[in-house]
C-alpha positions in Angstrom: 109.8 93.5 200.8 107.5 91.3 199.1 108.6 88.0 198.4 107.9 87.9 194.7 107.1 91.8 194.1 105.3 91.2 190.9 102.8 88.6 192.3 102.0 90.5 195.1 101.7 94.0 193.1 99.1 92.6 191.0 97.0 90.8 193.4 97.5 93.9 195.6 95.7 96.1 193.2 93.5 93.7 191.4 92.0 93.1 195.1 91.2 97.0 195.5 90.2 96.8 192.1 87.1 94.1 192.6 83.6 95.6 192.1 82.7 95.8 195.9 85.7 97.5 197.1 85.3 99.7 194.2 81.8 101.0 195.2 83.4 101.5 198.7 86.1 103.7 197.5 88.5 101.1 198.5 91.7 102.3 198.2 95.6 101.1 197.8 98.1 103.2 200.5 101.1 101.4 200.1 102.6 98.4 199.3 106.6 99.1 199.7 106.6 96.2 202.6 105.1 93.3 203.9 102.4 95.4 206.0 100.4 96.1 202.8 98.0 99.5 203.9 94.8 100.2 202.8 91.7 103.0 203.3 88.5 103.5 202.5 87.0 106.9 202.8 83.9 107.9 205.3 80.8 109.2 202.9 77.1 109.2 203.6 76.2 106.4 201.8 78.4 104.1 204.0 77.1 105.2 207.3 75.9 102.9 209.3 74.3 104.7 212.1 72.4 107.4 211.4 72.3 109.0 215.0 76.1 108.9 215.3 77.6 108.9 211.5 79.8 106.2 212.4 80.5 104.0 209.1 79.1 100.4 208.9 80.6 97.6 210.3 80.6 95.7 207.0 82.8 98.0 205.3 85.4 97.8 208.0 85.1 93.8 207.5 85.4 94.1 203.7 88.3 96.7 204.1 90.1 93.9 207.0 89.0 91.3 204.7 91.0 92.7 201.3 94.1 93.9 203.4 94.5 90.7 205.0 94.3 89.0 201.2 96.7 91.6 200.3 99.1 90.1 203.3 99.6 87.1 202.5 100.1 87.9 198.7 102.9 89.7 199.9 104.4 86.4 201.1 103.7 84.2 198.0 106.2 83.0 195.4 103.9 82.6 192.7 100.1 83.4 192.0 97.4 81.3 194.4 93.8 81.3 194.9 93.0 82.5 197.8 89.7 82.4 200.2 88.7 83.6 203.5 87.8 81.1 205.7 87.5 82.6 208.8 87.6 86.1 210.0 87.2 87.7 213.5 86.9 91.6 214.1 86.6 93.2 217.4 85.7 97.0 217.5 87.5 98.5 219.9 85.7 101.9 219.1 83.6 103.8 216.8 85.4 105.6 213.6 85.1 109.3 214.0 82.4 110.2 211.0 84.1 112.3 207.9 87.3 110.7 208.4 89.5 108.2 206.4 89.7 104.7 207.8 93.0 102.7 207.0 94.1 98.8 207.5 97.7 97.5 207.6 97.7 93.6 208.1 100.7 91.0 208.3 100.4 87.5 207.2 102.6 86.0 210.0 102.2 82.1 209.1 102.1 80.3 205.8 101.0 76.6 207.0 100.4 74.1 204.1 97.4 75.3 202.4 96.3 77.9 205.3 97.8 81.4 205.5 97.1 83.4 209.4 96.5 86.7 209.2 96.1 89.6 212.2 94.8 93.3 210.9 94.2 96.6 212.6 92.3 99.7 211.1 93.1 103.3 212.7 92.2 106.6 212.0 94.5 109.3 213.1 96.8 107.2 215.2 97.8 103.7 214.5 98.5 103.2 218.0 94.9 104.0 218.6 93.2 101.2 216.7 89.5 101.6 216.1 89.3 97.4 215.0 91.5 94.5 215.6 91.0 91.6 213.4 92.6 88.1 212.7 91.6 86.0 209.8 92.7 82.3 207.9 92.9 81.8 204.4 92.7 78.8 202.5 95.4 78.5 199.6 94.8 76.9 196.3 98.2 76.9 194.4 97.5 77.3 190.3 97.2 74.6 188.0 99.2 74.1 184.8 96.1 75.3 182.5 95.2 78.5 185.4 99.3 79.7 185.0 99.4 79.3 181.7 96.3 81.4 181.2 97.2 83.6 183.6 101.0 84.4 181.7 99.0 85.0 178.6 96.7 87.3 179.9 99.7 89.4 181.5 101.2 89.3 178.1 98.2 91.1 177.1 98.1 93.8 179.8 101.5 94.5 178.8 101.0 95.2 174.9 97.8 97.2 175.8 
């Protein structure tokens, strides 16, 4: 269970929701636990290689990137800034074309202002991963001004 469910839900889905991910048909799979999941879905446009329809690295980075985000919002109290500072991926093996790829990541250290971060995207077997990755976040906690912003325009998406 998240460890403040609100906070996490909303950065959860505002993360899927940014313009890139969006474009890549990145999607939300669950967010019941700490693990948050997320897919994106094979099309033509996001191949990579042409030869073998495998789809491009860089989506499988942006898809590690936002589920590792995602993980450590699931073990915030209160809303942060957060930005990738480093991020490694190792391909283990190609995605088999025309089929959905999914990430599940756990945030297992909050450390000052750095969160660590490990990630695995699978097809049809999570045991079978077809990318490891690991990743550090920088954490920015809010400002007086940013929360107080930030409450009023929740109080908007709420009467809307």
């Amino acid at each position: 269970m998240p460890v403040n469910p609100q906070v996490f839900s909303l950065l959860f889905h505002h993360y899927a929701g940014l313009p890139h991910c969006v474009a890549l048909g990145i999607r939300t799979e669950s967010e019941q636990q700490d693990k948050p999941l997320m897919s994106v879905p094979w099309r033509p446009d996001l191949v990579g290689n042409e030869h073998t329809q495998t789809i491009h690295g860089g989506v499988i980075t942006t898809l590690v990137d936002v589920t590792s985000a995602s993980a450590v919002a699931a073990l915030l109290p209160d809303f942060e800034v957060l930005a990738t500072l480093d991020m490694r991926i190792d391909y283990m093996h190609p995605a088999t074309p025309h089929d959905r790829i999914y990430a599940k990541a756990e945030c297992y250290r909050l450390a000052g202002q750095v969160a660590f971060v490990r990630s695995h995207c699978y097809q049809h077997d999570e045991s079978d991963p077809i990318a490891l990755g690991t990743a550090t976040f920088m954490r920015t906690p809010l400002g007086e001004r940013e929360k107080k912003a930030l409450r009023e325009y929740l109080h908007q998406e709420r009467n809307t």
